[in-house]
ZALO-838404 format. One record per residue (C-alpha): residue in one letter; residue number from 1; x, y, z; chain. Coordinates in steps of 0.1 Angstrom, whole numbers, plus 5000, padded with zeros to 4 digits. Example, Ala and Ser with C-alpha at 12.3 -4.5 7.8 and 13.67 -1.06 7.14 Angstrom:
% residues 2
a,1,5123,4955,5078,A
s,2,5137,4989,5071,A
***
This chain:
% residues 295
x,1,5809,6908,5469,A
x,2,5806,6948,5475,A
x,3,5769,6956,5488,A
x,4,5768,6990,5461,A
x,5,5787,6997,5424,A
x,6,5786,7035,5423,A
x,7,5792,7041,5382,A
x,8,5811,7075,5372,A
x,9,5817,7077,5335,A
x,10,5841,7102,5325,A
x,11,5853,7119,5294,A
x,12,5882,7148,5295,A
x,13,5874,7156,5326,A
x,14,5908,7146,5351,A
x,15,5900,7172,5377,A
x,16,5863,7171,5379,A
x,17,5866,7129,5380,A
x,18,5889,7134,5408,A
x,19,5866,7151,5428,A
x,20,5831,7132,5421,A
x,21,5856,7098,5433,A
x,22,5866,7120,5461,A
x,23,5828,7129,5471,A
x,24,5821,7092,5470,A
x,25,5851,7078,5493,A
x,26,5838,7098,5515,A
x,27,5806,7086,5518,A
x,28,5817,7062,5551,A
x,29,5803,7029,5539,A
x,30,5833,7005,5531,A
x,31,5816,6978,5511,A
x,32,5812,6993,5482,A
x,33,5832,6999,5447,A
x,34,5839,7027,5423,A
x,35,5838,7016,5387,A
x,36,5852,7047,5369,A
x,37,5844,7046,5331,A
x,38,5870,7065,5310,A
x,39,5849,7071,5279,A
x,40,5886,7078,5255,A
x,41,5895,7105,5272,A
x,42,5926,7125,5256,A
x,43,5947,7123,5277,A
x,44,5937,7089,5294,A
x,45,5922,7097,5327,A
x,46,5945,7084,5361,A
x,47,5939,7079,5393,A
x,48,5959,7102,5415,A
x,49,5985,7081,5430,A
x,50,5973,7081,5465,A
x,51,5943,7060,5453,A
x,52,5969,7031,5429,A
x,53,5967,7013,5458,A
x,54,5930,7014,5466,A
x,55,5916,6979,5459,A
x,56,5878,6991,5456,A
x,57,5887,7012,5422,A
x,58,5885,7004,5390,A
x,59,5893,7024,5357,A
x,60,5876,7007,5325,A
x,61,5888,7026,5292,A
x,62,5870,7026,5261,A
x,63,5892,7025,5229,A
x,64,5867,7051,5213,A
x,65,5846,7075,5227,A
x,66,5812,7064,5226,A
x,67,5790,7087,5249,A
x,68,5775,7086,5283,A
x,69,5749,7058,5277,A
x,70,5773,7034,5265,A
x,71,5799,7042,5291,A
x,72,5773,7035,5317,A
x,73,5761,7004,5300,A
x,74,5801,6991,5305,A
x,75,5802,7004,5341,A
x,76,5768,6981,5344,A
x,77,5781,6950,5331,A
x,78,5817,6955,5348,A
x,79,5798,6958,5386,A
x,80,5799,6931,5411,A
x,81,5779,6942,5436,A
x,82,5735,6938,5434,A
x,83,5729,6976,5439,A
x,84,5742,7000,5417,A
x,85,5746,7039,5422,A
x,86,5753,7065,5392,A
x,87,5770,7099,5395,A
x,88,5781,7123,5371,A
x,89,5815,7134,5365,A
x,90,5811,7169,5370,A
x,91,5788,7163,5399,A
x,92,5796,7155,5435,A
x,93,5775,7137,5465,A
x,94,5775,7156,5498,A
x,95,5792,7144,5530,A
x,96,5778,7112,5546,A
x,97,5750,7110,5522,A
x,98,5751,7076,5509,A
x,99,5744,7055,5539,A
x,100,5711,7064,5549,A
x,101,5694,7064,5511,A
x,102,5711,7029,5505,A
x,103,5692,7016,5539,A
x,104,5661,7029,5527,A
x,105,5668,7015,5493,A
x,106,5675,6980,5510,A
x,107,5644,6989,5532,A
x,108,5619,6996,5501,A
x,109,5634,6962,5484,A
x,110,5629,6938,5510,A
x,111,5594,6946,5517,A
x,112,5587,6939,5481,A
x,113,5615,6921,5460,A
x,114,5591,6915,5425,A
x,115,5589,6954,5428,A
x,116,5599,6970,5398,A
x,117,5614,7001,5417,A
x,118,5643,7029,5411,A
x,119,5653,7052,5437,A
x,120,5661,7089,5437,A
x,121,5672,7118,5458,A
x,122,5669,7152,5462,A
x,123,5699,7179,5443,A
x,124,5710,7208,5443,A
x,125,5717,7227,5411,A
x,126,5745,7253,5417,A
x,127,5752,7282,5381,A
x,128,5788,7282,5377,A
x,129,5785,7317,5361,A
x,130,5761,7334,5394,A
x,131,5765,7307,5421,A
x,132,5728,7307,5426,A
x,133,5718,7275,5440,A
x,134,5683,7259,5435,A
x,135,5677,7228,5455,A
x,136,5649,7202,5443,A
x,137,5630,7169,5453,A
x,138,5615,7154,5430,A
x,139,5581,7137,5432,A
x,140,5576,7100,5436,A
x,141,5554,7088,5405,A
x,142,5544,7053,5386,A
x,143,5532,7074,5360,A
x,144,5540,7068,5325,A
x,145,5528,7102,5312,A
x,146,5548,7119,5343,A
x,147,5580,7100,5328,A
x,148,5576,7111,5298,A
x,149,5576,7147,5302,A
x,150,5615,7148,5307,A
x,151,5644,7142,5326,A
x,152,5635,7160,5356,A
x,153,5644,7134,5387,A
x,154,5689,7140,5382,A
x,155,5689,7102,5380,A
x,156,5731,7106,5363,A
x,157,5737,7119,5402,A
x,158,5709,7107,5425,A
x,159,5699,7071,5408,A
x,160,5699,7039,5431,A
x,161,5685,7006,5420,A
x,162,5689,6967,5419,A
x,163,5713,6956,5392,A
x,164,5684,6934,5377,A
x,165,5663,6961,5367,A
x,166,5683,6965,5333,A
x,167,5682,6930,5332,A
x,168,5642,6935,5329,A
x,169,5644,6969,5314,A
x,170,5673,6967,5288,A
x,171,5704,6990,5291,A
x,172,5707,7026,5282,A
x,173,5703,7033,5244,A
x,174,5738,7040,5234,A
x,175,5730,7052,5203,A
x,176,5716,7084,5217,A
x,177,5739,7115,5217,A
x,178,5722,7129,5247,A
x,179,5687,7122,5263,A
x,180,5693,7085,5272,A
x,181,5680,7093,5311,A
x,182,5644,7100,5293,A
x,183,5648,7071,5270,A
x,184,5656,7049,5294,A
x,185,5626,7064,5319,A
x,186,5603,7059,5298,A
x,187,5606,7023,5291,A
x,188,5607,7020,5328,A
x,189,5575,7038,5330,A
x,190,5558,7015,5304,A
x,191,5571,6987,5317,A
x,192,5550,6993,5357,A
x,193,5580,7011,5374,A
x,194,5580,7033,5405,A
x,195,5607,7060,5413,A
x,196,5606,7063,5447,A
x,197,5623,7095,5463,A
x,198,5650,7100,5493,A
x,199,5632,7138,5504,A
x,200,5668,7154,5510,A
x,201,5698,7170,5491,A
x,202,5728,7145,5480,A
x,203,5743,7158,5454,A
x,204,5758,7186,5437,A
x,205,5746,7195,5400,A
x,206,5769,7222,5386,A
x,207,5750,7235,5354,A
x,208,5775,7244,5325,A
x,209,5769,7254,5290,A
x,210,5739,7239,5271,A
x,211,5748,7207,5243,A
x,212,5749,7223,5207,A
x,213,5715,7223,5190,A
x,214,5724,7198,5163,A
x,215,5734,7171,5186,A
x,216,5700,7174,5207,A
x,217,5683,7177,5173,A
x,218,5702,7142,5167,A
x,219,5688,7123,5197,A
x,220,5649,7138,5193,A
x,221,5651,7127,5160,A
x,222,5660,7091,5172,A
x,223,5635,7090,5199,A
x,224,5608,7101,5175,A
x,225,5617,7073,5155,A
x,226,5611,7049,5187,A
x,227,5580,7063,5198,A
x,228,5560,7089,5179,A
x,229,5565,7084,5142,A
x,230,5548,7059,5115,A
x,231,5559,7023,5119,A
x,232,5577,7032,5157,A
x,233,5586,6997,5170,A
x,234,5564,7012,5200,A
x,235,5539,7039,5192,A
x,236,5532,7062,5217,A
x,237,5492,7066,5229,A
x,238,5477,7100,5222,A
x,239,5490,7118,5259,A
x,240,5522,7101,5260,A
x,241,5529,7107,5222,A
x,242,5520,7143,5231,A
x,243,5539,7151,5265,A
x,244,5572,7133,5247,A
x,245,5569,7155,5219,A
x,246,5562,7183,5243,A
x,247,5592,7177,5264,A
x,248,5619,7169,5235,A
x,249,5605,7205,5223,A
x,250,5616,7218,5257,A
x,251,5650,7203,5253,A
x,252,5654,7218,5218,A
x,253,5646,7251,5231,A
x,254,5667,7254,5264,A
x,255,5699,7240,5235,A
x,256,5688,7269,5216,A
x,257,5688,7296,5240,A
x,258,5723,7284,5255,A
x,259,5735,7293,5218,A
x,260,5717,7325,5220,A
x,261,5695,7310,5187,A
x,262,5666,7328,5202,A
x,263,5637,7329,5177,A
x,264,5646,7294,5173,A
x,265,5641,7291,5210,A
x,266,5607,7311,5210,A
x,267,5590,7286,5183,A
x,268,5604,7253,5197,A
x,269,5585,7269,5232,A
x,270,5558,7279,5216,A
x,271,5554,7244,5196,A
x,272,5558,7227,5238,A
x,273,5529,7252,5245,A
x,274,5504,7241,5220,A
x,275,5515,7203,5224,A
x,276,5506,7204,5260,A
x,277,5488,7238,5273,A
x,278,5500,7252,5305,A
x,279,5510,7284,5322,A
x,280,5544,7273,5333,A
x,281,5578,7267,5314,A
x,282,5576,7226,5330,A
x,283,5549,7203,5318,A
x,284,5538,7199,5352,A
x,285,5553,7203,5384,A
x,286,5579,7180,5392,A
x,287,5597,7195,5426,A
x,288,5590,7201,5459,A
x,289,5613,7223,5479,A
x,290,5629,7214,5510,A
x,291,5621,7223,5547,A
x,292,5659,7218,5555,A
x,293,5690,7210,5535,A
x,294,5710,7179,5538,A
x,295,5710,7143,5536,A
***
């Protein structure tokens, strides 16, 4: 049995996959396995033929495209190994940055096995369009409220935890177009979890173009039907009804002001604002910034 199942979902993205597998092989741990999820890709995505022969990679396809959530729900039931690791397809981990935050992982898990923990790292968010790069750590929390105000932690690139936590949890909502990481957080959150952080960069975010309006519009209205509206299978208290709200406003403004819909931007920001008062764009803040780079 492989000690770690790092999870890379894919759709249409051949080179970009071939470089986040890359980024983990080189990771110098040997007992582990890729499980690359080719969410119907068009064309199919391969494995470039020096890695046919590589026993520790597997390619599961879906035979429709179903989005991220789903396509990490497969690579979860298709893993062998009792620790799972995600990354996104158009991400990449740095150098050597895998073996130290698994030990600690292992570390954190022993000393407290009925723990309900996830674990985290820090990122580094590169602009395609300006190269400016922006490096985070995220803040440790067991706070509900703190999980619901968005999906600030990377977990699609930095996540870490036992492969019975979905078991206890439940999987990713696959039928959410986007927003399944804060979904999926906040049951955690509700349920007693603690996101514990590794204080260094491991990954590479590359921010692209925003997701079109509609399809965010899509997955806020589907968590409001969760949490926040009349007869929600789980109604939201007061603060957490009103930091979700709060954040998904957030989200519907940033996908507006990718598309340049800018007064539609200014009154989803304005709607965050009076939701939950603050003087900053965040809810609250959720980074630290590093002393050094590197894992």
């Amino acid at each position: 049995m492989p000690r770690l199942s790092v999870i890379i979902p894919i759709y249409n993205r051949q080179a970009l996959g071939e470089r986040a597998i890359a980024s983990v092989l080189a990771q110098k741990l040997d007992d582990i396995e890729v499980v690359v999820v080719d969410d119907c890709s068009q064309p199919a995505f391969r494995l470039p033929p020096a890695l046919n022969a590589e026993d520790n990679i597997r390619v599961i396809r879906h035979s429709k495209n179903r989005g991220a959530a789903a396509a990490r729900n497969s690579g979860i039931e298709s893993a062998h190994a009792p620790w799972l690791a995600f990354l996104d397809s158009d991400d990449y981990w740095l150098p050597d940055s895998l073996p130290a935050r698994l030990e600690w992982a292992e570390r954190g898990f022993a000393e407290c096995p009925a723990a309900l923990v996830a674990y985290a790292a820090g990122f580094t968010l590169v602009a395609k369009d300006t190269g400016r790069r922006d490096t985070r750590i995220p803040r440790p929390s067991d706070n509900a409220l703190v999980f619901a105000s968005g999906c600030w932690s990377s977990p699609g690139s930095t996540l870490i935890l036992r492969k019975d936590v979905f078991a206890r949890i439940g999987p990713f909502d696959a039928s959410l177009p986007r927003l399944e990481d804060i979904d999926w957080f906040l049951r955690f959150g509700l349920a007693g979890g603690r996101l514990e952080v590794w204080p260094h960069s491991v990954a590479i975010i590359e921010t692209g173009p925003k997701p079109h309006r509609a399809t965010v519009e899509e997955a806020v209205r589907c968590l409001r039907r969760k949490y926040t509206d009349g007869g929600a299978p789980q109604q939201l208290r007061p603060p957490l009804r009103r930091r979700l709200l709060a954040s998904l406003d957030l989200e519907l403004a940033s996908a507006s002001a990718g598309h340049r819909q800018f007064v539609a931007a200014a009154v989803y920001l304005a709607r965050s604002w009076l939701r939950v008062p603050r003087l900053s764009l965040h809810l609250e803040r959720f980074w630290t910034r590093p002393t050094t780079l590197g894992a």
